[in-house]
C-alpha positions as CSV (number, residue, x, y, z in Angstrom):
1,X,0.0,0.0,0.0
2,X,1.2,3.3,-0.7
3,X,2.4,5.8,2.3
4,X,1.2,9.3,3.2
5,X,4.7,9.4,4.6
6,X,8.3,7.9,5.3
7,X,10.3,7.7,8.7
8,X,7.9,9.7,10.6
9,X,5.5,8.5,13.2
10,X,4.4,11.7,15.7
11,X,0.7,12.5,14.9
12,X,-0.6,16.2,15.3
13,X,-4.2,16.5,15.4
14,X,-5.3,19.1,12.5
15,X,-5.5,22.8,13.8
16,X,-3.3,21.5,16.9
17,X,0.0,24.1,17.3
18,X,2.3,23.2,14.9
19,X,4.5,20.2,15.3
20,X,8.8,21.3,15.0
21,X,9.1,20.5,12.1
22,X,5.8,21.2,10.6
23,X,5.1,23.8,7.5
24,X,6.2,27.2,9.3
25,X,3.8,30.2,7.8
26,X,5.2,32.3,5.1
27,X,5.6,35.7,7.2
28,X,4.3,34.3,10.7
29,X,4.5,37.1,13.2
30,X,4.2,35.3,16.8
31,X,2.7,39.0,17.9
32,X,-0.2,39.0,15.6
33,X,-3.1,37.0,16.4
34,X,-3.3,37.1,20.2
35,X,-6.3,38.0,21.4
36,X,-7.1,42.1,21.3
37,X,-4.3,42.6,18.1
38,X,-6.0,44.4,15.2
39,X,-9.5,44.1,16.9
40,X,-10.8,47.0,14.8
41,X,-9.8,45.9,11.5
42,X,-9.7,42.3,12.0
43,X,-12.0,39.2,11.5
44,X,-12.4,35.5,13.3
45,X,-10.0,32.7,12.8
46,X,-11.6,29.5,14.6
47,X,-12.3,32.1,17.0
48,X,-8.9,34.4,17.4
49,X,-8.8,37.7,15.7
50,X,-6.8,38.0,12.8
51,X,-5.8,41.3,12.0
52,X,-5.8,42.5,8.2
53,X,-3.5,44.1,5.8
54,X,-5.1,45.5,2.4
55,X,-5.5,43.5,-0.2
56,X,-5.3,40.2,2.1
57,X,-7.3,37.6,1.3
58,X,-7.8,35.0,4.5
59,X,-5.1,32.6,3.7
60,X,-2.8,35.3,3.9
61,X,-4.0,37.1,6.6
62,X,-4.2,34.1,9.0
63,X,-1.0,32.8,7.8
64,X,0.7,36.2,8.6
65,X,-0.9,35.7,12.2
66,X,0.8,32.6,13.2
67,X,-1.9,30.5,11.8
68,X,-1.7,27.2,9.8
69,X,-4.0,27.1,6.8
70,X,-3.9,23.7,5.2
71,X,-2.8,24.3,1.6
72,X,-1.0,22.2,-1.9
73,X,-1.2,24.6,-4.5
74,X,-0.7,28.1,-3.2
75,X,2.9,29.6,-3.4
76,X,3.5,33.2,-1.8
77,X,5.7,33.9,-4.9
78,X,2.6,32.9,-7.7
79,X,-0.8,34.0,-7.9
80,X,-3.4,32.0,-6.2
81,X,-5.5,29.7,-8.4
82,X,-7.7,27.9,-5.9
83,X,-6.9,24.3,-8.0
84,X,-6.9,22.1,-4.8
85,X,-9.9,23.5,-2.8
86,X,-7.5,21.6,0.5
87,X,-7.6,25.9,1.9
88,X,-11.6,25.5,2.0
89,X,-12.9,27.6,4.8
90,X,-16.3,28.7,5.7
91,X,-16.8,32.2,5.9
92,X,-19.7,33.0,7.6
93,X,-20.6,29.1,7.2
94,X,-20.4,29.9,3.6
95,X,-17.5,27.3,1.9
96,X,-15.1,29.3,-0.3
97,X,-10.7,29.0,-0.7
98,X,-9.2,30.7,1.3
99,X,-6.4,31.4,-1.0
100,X,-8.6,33.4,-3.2
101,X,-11.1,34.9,-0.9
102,X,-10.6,38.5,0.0
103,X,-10.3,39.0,3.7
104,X,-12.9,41.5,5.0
105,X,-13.5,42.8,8.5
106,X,-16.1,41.4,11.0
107,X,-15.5,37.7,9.2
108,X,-16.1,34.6,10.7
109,X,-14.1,31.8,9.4
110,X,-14.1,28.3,10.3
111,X,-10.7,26.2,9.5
112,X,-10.8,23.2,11.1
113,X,-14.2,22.3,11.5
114,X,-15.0,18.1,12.1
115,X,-16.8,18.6,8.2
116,X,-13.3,20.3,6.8
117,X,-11.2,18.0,8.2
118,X,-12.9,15.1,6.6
119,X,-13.2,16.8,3.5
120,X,-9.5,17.3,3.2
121,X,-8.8,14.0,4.5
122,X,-10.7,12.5,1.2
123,X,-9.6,15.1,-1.2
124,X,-6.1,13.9,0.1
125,X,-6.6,10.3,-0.2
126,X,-7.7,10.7,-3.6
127,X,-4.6,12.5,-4.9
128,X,-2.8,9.8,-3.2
129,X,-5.2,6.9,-5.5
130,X,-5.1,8.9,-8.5
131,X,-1.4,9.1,-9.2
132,X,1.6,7.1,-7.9
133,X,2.8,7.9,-4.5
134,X,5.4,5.5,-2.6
135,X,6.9,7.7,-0.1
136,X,9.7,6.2,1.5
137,X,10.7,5.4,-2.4
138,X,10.7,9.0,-3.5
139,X,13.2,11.8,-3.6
140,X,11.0,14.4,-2.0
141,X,9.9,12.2,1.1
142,X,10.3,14.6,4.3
143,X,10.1,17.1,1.7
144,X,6.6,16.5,-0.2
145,X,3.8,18.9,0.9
146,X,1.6,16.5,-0.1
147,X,2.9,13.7,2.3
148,X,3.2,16.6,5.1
149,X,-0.7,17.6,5.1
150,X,-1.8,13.7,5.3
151,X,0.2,13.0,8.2
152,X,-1.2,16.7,9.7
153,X,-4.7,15.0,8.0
154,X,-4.2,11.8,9.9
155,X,-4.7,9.8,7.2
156,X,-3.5,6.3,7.3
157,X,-4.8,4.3,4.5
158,X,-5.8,5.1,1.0
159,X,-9.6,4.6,1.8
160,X,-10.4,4.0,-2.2
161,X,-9.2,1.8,-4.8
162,X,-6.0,2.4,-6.5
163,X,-5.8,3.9,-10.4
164,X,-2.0,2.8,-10.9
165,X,-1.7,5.1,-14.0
166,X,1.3,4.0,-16.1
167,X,2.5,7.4,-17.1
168,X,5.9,7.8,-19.1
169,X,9.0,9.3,-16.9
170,X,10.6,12.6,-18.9
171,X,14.1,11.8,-18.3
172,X,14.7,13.9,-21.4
173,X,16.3,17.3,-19.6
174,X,20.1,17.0,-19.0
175,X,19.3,18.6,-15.8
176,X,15.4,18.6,-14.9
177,X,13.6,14.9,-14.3
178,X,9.7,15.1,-14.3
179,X,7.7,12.2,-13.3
180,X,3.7,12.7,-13.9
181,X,3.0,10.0,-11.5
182,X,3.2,12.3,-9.2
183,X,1.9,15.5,-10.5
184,X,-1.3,16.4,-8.6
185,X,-2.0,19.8,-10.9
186,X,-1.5,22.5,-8.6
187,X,0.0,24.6,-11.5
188,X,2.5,25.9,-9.3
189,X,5.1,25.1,-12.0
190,X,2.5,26.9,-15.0
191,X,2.3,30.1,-12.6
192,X,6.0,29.6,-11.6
193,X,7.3,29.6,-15.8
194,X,5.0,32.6,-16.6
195,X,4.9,34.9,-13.9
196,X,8.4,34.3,-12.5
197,X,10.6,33.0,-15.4
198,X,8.5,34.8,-18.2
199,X,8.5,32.0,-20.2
200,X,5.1,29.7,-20.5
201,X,7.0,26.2,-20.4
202,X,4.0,24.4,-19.0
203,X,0.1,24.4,-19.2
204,X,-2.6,22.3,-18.1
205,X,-4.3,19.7,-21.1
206,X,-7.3,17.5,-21.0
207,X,-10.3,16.8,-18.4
208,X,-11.5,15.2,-16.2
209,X,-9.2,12.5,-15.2
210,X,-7.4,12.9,-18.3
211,X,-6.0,16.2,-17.4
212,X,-1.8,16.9,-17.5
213,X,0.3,18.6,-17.7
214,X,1.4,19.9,-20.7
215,X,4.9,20.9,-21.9
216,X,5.6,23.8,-24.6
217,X,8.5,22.3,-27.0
218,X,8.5,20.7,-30.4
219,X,8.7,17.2,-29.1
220,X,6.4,17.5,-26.1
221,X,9.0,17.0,-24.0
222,X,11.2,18.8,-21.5
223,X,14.6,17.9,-23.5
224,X,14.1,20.6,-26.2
225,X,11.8,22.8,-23.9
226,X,13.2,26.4,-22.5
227,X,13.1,25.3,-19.3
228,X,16.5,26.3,-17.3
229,X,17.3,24.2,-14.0
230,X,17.8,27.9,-12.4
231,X,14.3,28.6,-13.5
232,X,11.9,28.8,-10.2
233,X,9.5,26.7,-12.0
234,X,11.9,23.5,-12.0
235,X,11.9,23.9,-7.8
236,X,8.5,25.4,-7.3
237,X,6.8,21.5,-7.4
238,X,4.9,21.2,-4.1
239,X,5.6,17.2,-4.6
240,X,8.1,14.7,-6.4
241,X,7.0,15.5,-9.7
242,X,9.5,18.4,-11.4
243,X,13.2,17.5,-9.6
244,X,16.3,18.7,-10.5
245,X,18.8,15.9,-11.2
246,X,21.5,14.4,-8.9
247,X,20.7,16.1,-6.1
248,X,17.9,13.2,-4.4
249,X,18.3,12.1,-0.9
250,X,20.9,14.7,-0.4
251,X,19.5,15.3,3.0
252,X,19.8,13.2,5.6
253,X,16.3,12.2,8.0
254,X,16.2,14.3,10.2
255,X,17.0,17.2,9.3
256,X,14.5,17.1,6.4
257,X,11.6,20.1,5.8
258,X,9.0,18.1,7.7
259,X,11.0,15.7,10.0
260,X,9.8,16.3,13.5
261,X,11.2,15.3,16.7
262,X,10.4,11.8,16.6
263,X,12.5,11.2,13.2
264,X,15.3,13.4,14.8
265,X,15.7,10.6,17.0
């Protein structure tokens, strides 16, 4: 059976404080949040004011405040796309992403709910079915922001049946390997090549379940694509999927993104 994770066994209960080791939020400031901070321009994170910036929307805003917001495909450097709906929040018990939602005062948002938490739980377990995940296997293992929020899901089994796509490796790249067994379509890498590298390498193809990604050269592949292995699109991949060559298991456990203190040992 596949593995939501590798060499890690300390469970965190979702919304619990964050584990050492767990996904630090981008800009956390431990003095925001607390209880009176921002209370006139602020709104209701699982009851704790968050104060607001403009132009936040809630993600932002609560992950500024020392808040965990469970997320795959949103990327402080990209624009928000709202593809993997694992951000959902209710907002005045309406359900909306939190990555794309526009923070307003006098908000009440619900994050870890009993109903959320299953929710992600499932959406996670059917990324996990729908592609090919073996953990301990894989370069980005400790790494993987997809193998962090199931273990912060506490998922433990795959719950549905398998889809074992057989999807061909792109070895092609002298310097950039991408495996679409792996690829849950977060676009991360399409936002990354256009907005950050200005150069549209990658696109999403296809419905449904036969949605991938697509690559912009004459062959198709990433060989004779423009993408550069200094590009931030070939290091933006929340999971194993877009990984620069020769570089895998370079870290030891332990001292991984995501290790805790149980792996530390």
């Amino acid at each position: 059976m596949n593995s939501p994770r590798a060499s890690s066994h300390l469970r965190c209960e979702p919304g619990a404080p964050p584990l050492r080791g767990s996904l630090p939020p981008e800009g956390a400031d431990p003095g925001l949040g607390r209880p009176g901070a921002g209370s006139v321009n602020s709104f209701s994170f699982d009851g704790q004011p968050v104060p607001l910036q403009p132009g936040d929307t809630i993600l932002q805003a609560a992950q500024r405040a020392g808040h965990e917001v469970p997320h795959l495909c949103w990327h402080p450097e990209v624009s928000a796309s709202a593809s993997c709906r694992v951000c959902t929040v209710l907002v005045d018990g309406r359900p909306v992403a939190a990555c794309t939602t526009a923070a307003a005062a006098g908000q009440r948002v619900d994050c870890h709910t009993a109903d959320l938490r299953a929710q992600r739980l499932h959406l996670l377990q059917m990324l996990f079915v729908e592609g090919n995940h073996f953990c301990p296997g894989c370069e980005k293992s400790g790494h993987c922001l997809l193998q962090h929020q199931a273990e912060r899901a506490g998922m433990t089994d795959l719950h549905y049946e398998t889809l074992n796509p057989e999807r061909p490796v792109d070895a092609s790249h002298p310097d950039v390997l991408f495996e679409p067994n792996r690829c849950i379509l977060c676009q991360l890498c399409v936002r990354a090549s256009d907005e950050l590298d200005g150069k549209q390498v990658f696109a999403i193809g296809g419905h449904g379940i036969g949605a991938h990604l697509l690559i912009d050269s004459p062959s198709g592949r990433l060989g004779d694509s423009a993408l550069s292995v200094d590009d931030r699109a070939a290091h933006i991949c929340p999971v194993g999927a877009l990984l620069p060559k020769r570089v895998g298991f370079a870290v030891p456990i332990g001292q991984r993104t995501f290790d805790n203190g149980e792996t530390r040992g």
